[in-house]
N, C-alpha and C positions, 0 to 999 in steps of 0.2 A: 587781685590774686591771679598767679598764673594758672596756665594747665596742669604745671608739673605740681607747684603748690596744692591748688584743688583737692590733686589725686591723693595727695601727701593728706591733707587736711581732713577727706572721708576716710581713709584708712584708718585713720589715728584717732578719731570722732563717730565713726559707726555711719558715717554717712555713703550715700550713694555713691559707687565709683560710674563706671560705663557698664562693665558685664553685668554688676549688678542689677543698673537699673532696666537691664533687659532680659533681668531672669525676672525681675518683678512685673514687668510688662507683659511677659509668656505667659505668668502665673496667674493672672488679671485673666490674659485672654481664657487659660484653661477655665477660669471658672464662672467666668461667661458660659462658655459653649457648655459647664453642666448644668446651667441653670437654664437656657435655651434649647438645648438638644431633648429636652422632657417633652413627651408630645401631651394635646389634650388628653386626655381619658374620654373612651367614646362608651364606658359601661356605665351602670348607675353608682357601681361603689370603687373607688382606686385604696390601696393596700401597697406601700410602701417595704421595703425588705432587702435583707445586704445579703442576706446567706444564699447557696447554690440549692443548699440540701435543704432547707428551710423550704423555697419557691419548688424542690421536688414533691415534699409532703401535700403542698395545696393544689399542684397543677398537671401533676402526673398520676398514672392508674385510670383506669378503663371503668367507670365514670370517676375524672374526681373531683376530691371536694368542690372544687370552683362548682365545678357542670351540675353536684347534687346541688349547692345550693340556690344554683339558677331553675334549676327544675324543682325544688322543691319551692321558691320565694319570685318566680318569674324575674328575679333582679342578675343582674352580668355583673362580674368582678374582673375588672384590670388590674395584676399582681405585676407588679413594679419593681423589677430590682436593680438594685445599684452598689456602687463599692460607698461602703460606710463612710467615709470621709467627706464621698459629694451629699449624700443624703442628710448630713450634722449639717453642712454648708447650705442646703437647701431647706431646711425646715427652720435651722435658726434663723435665716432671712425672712423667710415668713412670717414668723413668730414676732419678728422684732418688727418688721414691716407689711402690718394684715392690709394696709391700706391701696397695694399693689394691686389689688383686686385678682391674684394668682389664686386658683383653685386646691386650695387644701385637701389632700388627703383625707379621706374616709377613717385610715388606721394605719400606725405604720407600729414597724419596729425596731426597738432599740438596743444597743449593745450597752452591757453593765458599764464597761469602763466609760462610756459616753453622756449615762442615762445622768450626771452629778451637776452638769453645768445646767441642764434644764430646770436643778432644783433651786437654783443661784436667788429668785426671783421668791418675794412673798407668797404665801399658800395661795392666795387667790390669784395671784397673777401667774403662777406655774400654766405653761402653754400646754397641758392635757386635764382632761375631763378627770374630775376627782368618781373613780368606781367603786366607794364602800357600799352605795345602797345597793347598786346591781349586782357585787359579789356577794351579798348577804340574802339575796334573793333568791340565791341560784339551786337548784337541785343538790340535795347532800354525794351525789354522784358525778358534779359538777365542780365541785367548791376546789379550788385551789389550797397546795400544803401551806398553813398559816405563818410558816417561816420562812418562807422564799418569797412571801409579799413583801419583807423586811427591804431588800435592795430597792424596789420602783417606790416606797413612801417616803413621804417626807410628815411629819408630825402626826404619823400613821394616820395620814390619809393617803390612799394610794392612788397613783399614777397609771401601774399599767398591771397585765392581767401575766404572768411568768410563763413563756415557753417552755421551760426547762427546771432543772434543779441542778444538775452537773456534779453530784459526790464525785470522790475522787476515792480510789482506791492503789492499791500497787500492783502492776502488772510485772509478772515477772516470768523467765525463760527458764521451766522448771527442769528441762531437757539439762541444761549445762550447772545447774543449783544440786540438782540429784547425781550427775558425774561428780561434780566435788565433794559429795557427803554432805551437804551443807541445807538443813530443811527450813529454810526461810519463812517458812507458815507459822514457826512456833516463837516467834521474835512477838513477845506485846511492848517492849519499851521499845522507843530509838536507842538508847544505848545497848539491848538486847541485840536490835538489827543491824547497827554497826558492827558488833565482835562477827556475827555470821557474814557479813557483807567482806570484811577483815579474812576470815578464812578461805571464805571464796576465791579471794581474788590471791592471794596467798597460792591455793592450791594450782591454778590458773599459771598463776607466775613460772613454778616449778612444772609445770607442763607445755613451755613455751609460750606462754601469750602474756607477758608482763602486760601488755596493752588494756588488757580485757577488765573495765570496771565495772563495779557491781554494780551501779545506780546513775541516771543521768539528775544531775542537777544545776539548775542553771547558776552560773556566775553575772552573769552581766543582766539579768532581771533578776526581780524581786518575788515573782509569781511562786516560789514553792516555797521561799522564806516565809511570804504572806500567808501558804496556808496551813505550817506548823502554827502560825500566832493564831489562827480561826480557829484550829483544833484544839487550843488554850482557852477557845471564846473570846480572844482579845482582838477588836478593829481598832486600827489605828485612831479612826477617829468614831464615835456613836451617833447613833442617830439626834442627838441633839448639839454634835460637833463639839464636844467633852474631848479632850487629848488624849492619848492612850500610850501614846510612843515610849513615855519614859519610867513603864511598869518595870518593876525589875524582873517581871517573868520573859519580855520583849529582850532585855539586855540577855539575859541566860539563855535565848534562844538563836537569838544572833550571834553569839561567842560560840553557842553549840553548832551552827549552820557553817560559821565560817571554817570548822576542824572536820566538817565533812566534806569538803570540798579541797584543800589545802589541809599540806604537813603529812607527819605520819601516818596520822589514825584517817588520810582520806579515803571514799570510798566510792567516788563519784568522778566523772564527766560530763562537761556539758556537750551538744549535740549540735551538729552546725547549724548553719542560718534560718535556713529554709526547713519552716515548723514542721511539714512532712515528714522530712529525713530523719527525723527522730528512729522513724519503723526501720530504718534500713539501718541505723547504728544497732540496735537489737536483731536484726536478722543477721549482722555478719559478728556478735556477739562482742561489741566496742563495750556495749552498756548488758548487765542481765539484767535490770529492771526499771522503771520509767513508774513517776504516777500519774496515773489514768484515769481522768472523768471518762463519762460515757460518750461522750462527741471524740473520744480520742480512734474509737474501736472501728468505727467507720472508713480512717485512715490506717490504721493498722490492717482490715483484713482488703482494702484496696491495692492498699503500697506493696505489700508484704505478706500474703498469700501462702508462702513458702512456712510461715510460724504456725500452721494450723496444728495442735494437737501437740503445741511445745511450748506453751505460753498457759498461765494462771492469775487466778485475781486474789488479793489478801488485804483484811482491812488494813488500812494506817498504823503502825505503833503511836504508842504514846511518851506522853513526858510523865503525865501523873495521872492515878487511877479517875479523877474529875473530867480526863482529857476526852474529847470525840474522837473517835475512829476515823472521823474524815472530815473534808471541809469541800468547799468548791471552789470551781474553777473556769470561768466563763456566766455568762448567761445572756436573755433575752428578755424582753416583756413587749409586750403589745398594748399601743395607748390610743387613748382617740384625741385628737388634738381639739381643743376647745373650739376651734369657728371650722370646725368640721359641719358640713350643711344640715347631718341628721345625726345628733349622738346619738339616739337611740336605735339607728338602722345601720349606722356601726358598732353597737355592742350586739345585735341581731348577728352580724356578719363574725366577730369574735367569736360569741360564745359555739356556733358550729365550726369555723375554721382551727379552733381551739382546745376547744371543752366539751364536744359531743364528741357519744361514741364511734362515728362515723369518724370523726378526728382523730382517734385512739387508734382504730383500724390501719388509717392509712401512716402514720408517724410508724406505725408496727413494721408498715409492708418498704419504707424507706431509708428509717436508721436506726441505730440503736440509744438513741435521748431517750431516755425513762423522763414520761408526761409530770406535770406538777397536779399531778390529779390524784393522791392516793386513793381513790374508791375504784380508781381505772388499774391496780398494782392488782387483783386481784384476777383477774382479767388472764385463761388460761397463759394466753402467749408471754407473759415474763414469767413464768413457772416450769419453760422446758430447757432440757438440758440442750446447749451450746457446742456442738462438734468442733469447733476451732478451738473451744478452750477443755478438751477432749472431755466432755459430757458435764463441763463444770455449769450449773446455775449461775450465770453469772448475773442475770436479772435480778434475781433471791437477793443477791449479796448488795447488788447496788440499791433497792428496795429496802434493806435491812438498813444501810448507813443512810438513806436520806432519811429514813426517819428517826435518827439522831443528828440531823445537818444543823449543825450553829446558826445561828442567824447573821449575817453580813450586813450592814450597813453601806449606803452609797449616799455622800453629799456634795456639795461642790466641792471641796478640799482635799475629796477622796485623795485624788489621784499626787495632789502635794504632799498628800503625809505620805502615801507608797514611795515616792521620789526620795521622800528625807529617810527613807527607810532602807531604800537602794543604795544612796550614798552611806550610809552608815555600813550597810552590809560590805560594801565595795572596801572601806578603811578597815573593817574586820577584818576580812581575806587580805588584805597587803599586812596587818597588823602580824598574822598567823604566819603568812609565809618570810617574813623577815623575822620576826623575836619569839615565834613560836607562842603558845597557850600562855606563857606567863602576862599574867600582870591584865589578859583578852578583856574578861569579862567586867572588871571595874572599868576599863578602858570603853568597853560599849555602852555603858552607862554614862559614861561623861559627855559621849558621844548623842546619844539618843536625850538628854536632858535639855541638851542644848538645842538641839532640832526641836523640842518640845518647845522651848521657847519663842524660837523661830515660827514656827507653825499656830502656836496658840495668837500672835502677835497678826499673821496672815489672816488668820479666822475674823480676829475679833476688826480688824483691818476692813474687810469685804462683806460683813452684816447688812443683808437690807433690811431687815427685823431682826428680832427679840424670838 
């Protein structure tokens, strides 16, 4: 075979051409050098971690927690951060290869969307410490909220200890909702909040800004479709990886998703690439509202400084009086990896990095993440009133909806049924903007049956048990 053949024969076969096999070779090298570039740990406990604001909570403040709990346990912590991608790359090597003789982490932490492949493996072979006895141990002012352990288990044994809960609420620009007449707080359905959203943007129109939408929502992810189905209590997949996809409430919600985004009755924009800029499409008034977990707020009053005392939070509408107010969006947990040298001097190092009120303190003096602590909600500092969001509680409110937060499930499949759920959405919206609402909603049904098929077939496909 010649050269010219070859070239002809990987193009057409998926095989390696020339650039290729030297993007593969760079790619090789990079992840070399992130498994190399790791220095020893020269402290007694290393702590793993992808977040900026995360490694701010544990290693900044005038003592913090690190230094209290070196002085309080004579033990040093090495806090380790890195971009999540090398950290999946570097711990699933571990995990699959202990034999490396590499120094496992003490504890690290995991991001939701990643935490599903770690569950791929039988309960005892799962590469982190199963923590039901040590959170059943723990201080009634310790204990983690019993629904946000739902994402790190797997056959409710749990995995990791929940940084976070991340309700979502709607943030919106009451400054330009109150110019229009328009009282967006009194909306309980999504159909409610669309007619208002509809006038808004209406009155806007007729004041020069045809531009100006009422709401961002994404097109090209699946992130705010997924959390109208939470606020239904529907996961794609349950925790025992049971299908979900071809409920017909999921069909009614994705025919309803795709007519807020496209056609007449749209009411939305999505916001460009870079997740930031979301704050700067609402400060030059592109979007009046966005929904907002509480990791959102940190970005908004960073980016966007100029929205102070023009910006308010409102629960979620619903679909039906059974609905949640809200759902989440993001999360973390912190796990001890099974041939960690001391489980028990990493659940030591947890529960204060974590679960003490020392922890509570400094998460207080860094972001604004509401703790998975409900006995810490009580705790004056989420009970004052917020000068950015001109005196609004807006702790109160986020407090009030996690404690109706649905439970979320995360399994290895997770992220495939969000996928079949993306593409369906993506054929709704082309469905909406060519032949309009007719015929939508039995058409997302046919669509989602069939993913369901697909998907139940991958599951039962990839079982390493029963």
């Amino acid at each position: 075979m010649n050269r010219q053949s070859r070239s002809a024969y990987g193009k057409r076969n998926g095989g390696f051409t020339k650039p290729l096999f030297i993007m593969a070779i760079l790619a090789c090298i990079g992840l070399i050098g992130i498994w190399y570039d790791h220095p020893v740990p020269q402290s007694d406990l290393e702590i793993w971690l992808f977040a900026r604001a995360h490694r701010q909570v544990l290693c900044d403040g005038n003592p913090s927690l690190v230094q209290q709990y070196q002085k309080n346990t004579g033990k040093t912590i090495s806090v380790d951060q890195m971009v999540l991608q090398a950290e999946d790359v570097r711990l699933l090597s571990m995990f699959l290869s202990p034999s490396q003789g590499l120094q496992m982490p003490d504890a690290v932490e995991i991001e939701i969307n990643s935490v599903g492949k770690y569950f791929r493996p039988p309960l005892d072979q799962v590469g982190f410490y199963p923590l039901n006895d040590w959170i059943a141990r723990l201080p009634a002012n310790e204990r983690p909220l019993p629904s946000r352990l739902a994402p790190w288990s797997k056959s409710r044994v749990v995995f990791g200890i929940p940084h976070d809960i991340n309700p979502v609420a709607i943030l919106y620009r009451i400054d330009l909702f109150v110019q229009a007449g328009v009282d967006l707080n009194t909306a309980k359905t999504w159909s409610e909040f669309q007619k208002l959203c509809l006038d808004y943007q209406a009155y806007w129109s007729r004041h020069g800004h045809p531009e100006y939408r009422a709401i961002e929502l994404r097109r090209s992810r699946p992130d705010n479709l997924l959390m109208m189905l939470m606020q239904r209590h529907i996961n794609p997949l349950d925790d025992q990886n049971r299908v979900h996809i071809a409920d017909k409430n999921v069909a009614a919600t994705v025919a309803f998703y795709a007519q807020l985004v496209v056609g007449p009755a749209a009411i939305s924009s999505d916001t460009p690439a870079a997740d930031v800029l979301w704050t700067k499409s609402l400060e030059s008034g592109a979007i009046g509202a966005a929904l907002c977990p509480d990791w959102r707020l940190a970005e908004l009053k960073s980016y966007s400084p100029e929205l102070a005392n023009k910006v308010r939070l409102m629960p979620l509408p619903k679909f039906q009086p059974s609905d949640a107010p809200t759902a989440t969006w993001g999360g973390t947990m912190t796990g001890i990896p099974r041939a960690a040298k001391n489980p028990e001097a990493s659940w030591r190092m947890i529960q204060f990095l974590y679960l003490s009120p020392q922890a509570i303190k400094a998460r207080q003096q860094f972001t604004d993440i509401l703790p998975a602590i409900p006995a810490a909600w009580d705790d004056p500092g989420y009970h004052r009133p917020d000068p950015f969001f001109g005196g609004q509680k807006i702790d109160e409110l986020y407090i009030e909806l996690a404690r109706q937060l649905p439970e979320r499930y995360v399994t290895p499949y997770s992220l495939i049924a969000e996928q079949q759920i993306s593409s369906v959405m993506t054929q709704a919206i082309e469905h909406m903007r060519d032949y309009g609402s007719d015929g939508l909603e039995p058409q997302c049904q046919q669509w989602l049956t069939a993913a369901a098929t697909d998907l139940q077939r991958r599951v039962d496909f990839g079982k390493f048990d029963n």
